[in-house]
Structure formats: C-alpha cells, structure tokens
C-alpha positions as CSV (number, residue, x, y, z in Angstrom):
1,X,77.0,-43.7,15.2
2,X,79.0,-45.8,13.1
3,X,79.5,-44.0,9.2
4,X,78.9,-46.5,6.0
5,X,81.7,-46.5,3.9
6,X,80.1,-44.0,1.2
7,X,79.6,-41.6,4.7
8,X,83.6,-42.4,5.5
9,X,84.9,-41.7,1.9
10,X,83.0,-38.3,1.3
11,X,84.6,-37.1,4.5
12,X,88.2,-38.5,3.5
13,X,88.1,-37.0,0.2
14,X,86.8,-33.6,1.3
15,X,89.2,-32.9,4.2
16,X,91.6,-34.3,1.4
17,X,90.8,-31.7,-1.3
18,X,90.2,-29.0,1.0
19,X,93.3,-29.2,3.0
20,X,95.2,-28.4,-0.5
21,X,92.4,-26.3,-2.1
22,X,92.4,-23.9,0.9
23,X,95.0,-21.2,0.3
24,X,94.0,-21.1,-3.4
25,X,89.9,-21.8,-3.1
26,X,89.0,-18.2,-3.9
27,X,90.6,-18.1,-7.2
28,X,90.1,-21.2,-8.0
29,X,86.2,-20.7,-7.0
30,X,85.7,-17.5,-8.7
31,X,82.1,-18.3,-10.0
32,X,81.6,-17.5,-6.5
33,X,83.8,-14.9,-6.4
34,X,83.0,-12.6,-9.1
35,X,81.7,-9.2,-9.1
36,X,78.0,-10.0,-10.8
37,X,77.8,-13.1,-8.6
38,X,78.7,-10.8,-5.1
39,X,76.6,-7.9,-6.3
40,X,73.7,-10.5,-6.1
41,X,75.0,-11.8,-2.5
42,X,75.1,-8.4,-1.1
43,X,71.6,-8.1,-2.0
44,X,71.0,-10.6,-0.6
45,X,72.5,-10.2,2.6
46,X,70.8,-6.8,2.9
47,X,67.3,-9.0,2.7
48,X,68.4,-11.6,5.2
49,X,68.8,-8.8,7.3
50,X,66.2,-6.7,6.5
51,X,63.5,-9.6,6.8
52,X,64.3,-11.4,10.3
53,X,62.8,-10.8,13.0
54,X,64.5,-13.1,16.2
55,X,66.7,-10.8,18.2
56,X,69.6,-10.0,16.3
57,X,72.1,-9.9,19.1
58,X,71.9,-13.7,18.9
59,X,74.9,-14.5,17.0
60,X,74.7,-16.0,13.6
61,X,76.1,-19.4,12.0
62,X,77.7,-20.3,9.5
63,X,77.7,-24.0,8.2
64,X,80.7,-25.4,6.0
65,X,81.9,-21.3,6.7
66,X,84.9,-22.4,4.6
67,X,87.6,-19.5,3.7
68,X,84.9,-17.3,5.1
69,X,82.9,-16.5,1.8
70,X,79.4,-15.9,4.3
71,X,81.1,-15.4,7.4
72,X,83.2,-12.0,6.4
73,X,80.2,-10.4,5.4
74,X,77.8,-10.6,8.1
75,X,80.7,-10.0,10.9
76,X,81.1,-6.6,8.4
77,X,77.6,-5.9,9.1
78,X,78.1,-6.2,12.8
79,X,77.1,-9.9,13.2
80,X,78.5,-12.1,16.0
81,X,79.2,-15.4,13.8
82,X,80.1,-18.9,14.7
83,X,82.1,-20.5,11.9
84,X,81.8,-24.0,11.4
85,X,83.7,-26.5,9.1
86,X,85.7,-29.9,9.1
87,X,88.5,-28.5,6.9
88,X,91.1,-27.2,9.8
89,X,92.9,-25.7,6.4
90,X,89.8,-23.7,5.0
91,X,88.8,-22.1,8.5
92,X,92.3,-21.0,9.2
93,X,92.0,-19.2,6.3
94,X,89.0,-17.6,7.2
95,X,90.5,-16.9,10.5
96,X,93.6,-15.0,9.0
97,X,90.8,-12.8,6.9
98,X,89.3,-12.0,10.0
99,X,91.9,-10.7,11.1
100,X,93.5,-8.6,8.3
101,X,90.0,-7.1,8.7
102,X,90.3,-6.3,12.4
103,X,86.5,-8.6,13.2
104,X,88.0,-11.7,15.3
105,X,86.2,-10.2,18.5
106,X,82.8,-11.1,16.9
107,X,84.0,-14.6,15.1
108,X,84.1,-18.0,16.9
109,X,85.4,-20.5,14.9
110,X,84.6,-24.2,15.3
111,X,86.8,-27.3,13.8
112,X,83.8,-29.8,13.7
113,X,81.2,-31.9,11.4
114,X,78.6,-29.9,10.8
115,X,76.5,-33.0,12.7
116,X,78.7,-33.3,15.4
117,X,78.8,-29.3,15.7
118,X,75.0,-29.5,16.0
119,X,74.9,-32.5,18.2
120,X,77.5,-30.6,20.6
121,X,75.4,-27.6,21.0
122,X,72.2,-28.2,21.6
123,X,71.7,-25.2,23.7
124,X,72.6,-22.8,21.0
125,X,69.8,-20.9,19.3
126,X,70.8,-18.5,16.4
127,X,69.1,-15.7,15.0
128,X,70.2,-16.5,11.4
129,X,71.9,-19.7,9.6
130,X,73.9,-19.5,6.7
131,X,75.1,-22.3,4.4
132,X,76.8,-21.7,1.0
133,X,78.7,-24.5,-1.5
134,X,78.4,-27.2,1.7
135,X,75.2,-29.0,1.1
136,X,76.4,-31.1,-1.5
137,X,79.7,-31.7,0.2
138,X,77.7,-34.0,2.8
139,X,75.7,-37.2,1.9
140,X,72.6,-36.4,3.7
141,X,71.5,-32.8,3.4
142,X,68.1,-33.4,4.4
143,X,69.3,-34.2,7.4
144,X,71.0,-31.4,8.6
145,X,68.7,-29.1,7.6
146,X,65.7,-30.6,9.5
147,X,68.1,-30.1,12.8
148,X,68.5,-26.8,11.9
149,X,65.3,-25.9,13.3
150,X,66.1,-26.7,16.2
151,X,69.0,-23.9,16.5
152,X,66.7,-21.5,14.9
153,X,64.8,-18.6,17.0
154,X,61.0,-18.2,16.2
155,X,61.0,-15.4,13.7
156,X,64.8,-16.2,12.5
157,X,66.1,-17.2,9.0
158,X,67.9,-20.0,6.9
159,X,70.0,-19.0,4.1
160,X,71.2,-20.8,1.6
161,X,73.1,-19.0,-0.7
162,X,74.6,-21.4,-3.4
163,X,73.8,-24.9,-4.2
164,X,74.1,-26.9,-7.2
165,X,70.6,-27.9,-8.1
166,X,69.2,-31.5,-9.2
167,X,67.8,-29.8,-11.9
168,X,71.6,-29.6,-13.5
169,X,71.7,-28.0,-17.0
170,X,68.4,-27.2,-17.6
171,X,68.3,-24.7,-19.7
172,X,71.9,-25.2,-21.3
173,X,72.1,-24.4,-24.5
174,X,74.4,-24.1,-27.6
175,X,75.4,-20.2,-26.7
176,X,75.7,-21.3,-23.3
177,X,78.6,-23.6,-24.2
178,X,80.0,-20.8,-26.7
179,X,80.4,-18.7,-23.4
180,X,81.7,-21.2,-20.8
181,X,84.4,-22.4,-23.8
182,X,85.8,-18.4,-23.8
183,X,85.1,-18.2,-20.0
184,X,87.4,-21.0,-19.3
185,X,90.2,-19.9,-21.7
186,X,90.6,-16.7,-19.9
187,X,90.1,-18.1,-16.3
188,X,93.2,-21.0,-17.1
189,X,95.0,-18.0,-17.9
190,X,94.2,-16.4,-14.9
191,X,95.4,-19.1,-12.6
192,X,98.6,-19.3,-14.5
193,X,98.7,-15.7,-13.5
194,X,98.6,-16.4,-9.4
195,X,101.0,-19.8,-10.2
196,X,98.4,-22.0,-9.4
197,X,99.5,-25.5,-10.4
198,X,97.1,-27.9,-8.7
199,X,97.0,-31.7,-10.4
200,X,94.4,-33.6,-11.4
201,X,92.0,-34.6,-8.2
202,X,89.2,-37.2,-7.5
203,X,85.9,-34.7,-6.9
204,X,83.5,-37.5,-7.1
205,X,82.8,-38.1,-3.5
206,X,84.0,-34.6,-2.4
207,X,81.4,-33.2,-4.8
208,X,79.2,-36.3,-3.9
209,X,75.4,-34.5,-5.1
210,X,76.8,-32.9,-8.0
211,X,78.6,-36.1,-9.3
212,X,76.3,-38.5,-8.1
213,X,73.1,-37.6,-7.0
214,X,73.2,-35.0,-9.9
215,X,72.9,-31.9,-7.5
216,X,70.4,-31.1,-4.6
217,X,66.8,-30.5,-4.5
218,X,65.4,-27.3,-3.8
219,X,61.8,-28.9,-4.1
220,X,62.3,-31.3,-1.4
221,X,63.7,-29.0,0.7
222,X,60.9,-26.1,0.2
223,X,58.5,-29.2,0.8
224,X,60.0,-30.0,4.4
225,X,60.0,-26.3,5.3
226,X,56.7,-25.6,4.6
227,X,55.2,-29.0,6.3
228,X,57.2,-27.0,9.6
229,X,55.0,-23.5,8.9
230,X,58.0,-22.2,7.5
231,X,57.5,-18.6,5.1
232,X,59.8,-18.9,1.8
233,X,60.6,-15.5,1.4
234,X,63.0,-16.2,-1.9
235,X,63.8,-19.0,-4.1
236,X,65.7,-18.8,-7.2
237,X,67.3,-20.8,-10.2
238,X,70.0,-19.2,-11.9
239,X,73.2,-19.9,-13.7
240,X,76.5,-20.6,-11.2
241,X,79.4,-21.7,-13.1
242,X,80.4,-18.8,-15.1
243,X,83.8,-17.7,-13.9
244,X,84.2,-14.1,-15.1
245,X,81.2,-11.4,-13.8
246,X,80.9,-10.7,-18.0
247,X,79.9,-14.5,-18.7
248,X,78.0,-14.7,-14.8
249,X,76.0,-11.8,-16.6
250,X,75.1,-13.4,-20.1
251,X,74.5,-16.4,-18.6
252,X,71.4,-14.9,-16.1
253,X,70.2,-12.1,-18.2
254,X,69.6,-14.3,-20.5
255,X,69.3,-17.4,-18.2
256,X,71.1,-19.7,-20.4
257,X,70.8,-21.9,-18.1
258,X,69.5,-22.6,-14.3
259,X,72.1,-25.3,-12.6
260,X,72.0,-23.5,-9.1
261,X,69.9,-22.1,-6.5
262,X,69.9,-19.8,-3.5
263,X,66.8,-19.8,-0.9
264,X,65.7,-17.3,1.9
265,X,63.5,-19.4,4.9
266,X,61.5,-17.9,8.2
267,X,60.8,-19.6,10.5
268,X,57.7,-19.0,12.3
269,X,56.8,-16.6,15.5
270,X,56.0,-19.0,18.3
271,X,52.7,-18.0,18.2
272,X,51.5,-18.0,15.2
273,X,53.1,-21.6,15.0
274,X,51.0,-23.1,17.8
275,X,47.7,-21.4,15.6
C-alpha cells in the first residue's frame, strides 16, 4: 500500500531521531523514567497481570518496545515477549539490556512497522499487548489498535501505559509552570552530568499527535473498545512531563494538570462475546 507523504515523513523523521536518541533515550526521557512515575507502572503491571485471564504461557507483545521500557519488566515477571519497533537503534538497546539481565531466552525481538509486524503475523495470538510512548509516533492509531484484536486471546488484555492525551494542558495552571520552570533547571543540569550534547531536532512529524493533532484520544479509543464488548478495567488522566519523581509527585497529588493517560482493556471470553 502506497504511504502519503505525511505517512513517509513521520516514518523518516522518527527512525531519524531515534537512531540518535537511542543510547541516550532513558535520560533524556526521564518523565518516564522516574521513581514516582515507575512506582505507578509497577502497579500497574501487577494489575495487568493479576486481571487476565487468556493462558498466560502465550507470549506477550510489545508495540514500539523501544529501549525496552515495557518489555524488561514483564520478561522479569517471567513473560515470553516479542519486541517490536522500526528503530533498529532503540531495539538494540533493549536487546543489550536483556542481556546484562540474563532474559534473552524469553525475548524475540522484531525490526518491523508495527503494521507490517501485524500484517506478517497473522497467526500470532498474544495473551497480553503492551504499547507505551508509540501511539503518537504513528499517524493512524486507530488503526492499529482495531487490528489488535485480532492478535488478542479471548479473556486477554491491552495496555497502554503512556500517551499524550488530546486533552493537552487541561488543568495547567500557574504553580504548574512554577514547578516544570525548577524541574527543568535541574534536569539540564543532569544531562550535562551524563555529557549529553544533543542539537536542536525537528519533533514535529516524529511527535506527529502531540504537535499536530494535539495528542491522542482516549475517548475515541474507549468508544471503539466498548462497541467490540470490550471491559475497561482502568482509565486514567494524569500529569506526564515532570522530569524529577519530586515534581512527577506535586504535579498528580495535586493534579496540576492531566496531559497523559494510561488504559487497562479485556477483551471478552468467547462466550460471553457471542451472548
């Protein structure tokens, strides 16, 4: 299928960025990295887990797996996990984690669109699907997500774990702004720390829904799901930019402002599907 030029360029700039964020992505990205922010992903894990219900030898996959952010942890919980992402760079990271942590018998890891990866392997069912900071990297979520379902087992689970939402700065207010000012000070000095000298980059078409479409919908989304008898077993706004746990903190306890969310779908048993 032939890509329109908008298709073309978010793909160019993204393997672009990526193939010179990737050794550095986790410091750079530490609003995704910080200890408030994984203290809420662990719980979150434990939920996933806790709630499925497919057969949990199925192996579990990870869309836009990146430097492994999603995949480390569920191989750490005993998952089998096929890692999927464009960025040859990004993966090989994640691959080099898996093994400084001794879990490359459990990881596959997949150079491919996500599309194409999903085109490819139609056979494959999964018992979970996990997707973090990748939805907005693509120019049709939708999309993807509606294929999903069809490498989903009956009584198995979608997570998403971080998107930025088209409700962007909703609650952002003056004290919000306070924080993020001091927040970035200290994380520019933190950087300098690790000698990270990146120039100035083009995000606009890497980034394409936060910069253009102002962020994805978690309302359309929900929608869809539910039209395919799907259970929402979590949904959630909160606050994703904050660099530092301290200012992750502030900025949810007192939910300064809501520019993210993270969402926990079933899908249905067979039978009470066909009810």
């Amino acid at each position: 299928m032939e890509l329109t030029d908008t298709e073309s360029r978010i793909i160019k700039d993204n393997l672009k960025i990526h193939a010179v964020e990737a050794e550095y992505y986790d410091i750079l990205h530490s609003e995704l990295n910080n200890a408030y922010i994984l203290k809420v992903l662990d719980n979150n894990i434990r939920f996933v887990i806790d709630h499925v219900s497919a057969p949990l030898s199925s192996h579990v996959l990870d869309l836009g797996a990146g430097t492994g952010y999603l995949t480390i942890p569920f191989l750490q919980k005993g998952f089998f996990v096929n890692a999927v992402d464009m960025s040859s760079e990004m993966l090989e990271v994640c691959r080099k984690r898996t093994n400084k942590l001794k879990l490359e018998h459990r990881a596959q890891f997949f150079i491919s669109e996500a599309g194409q990866f999903l085109q490819d392997s139609k056979d494959k069912k999964f018992s979970i699907i996990i997707i973090s900071s990748f939805l907005h990297h693509i120019y049709d979520y939708s999309k993807i997500l509606r294929e999903l379902d069809n490498h989903l087992l009956p009584g198995g689970i979608i997570f998403i774990a971080w998107e930025p939402t088209s409700q962007y700065y909703n609650k952002f207010s003056l004290l919000a702004k306070i924080v993020d000012f001091i927040d970035n000070k200290f994380f520019k000095i933190y950087i300098k720390k690790h000698n990270i000298y990146i120039t100035d980059m083009d995000y606009k078409y890497s980034d394409y829904h936060v910069n253009i479409s102002k962020g994805c919908n978690p309302y359309d989304i929900i929608k869809d799901f539910k039209a395919r008898h799907y259970s929402i077993l979590k949904f959630e706004n909160f606050s994703g930019l904050a660099k530092s746990a301290f200012a992750a903190k502030i900025h949810n306890y007192l939910k300064l402002s809501l520019d993210h969310f993270r969402l926990i779908m079933k899908k249905p048993i067979e039978n009470i599907q066909d009810k």
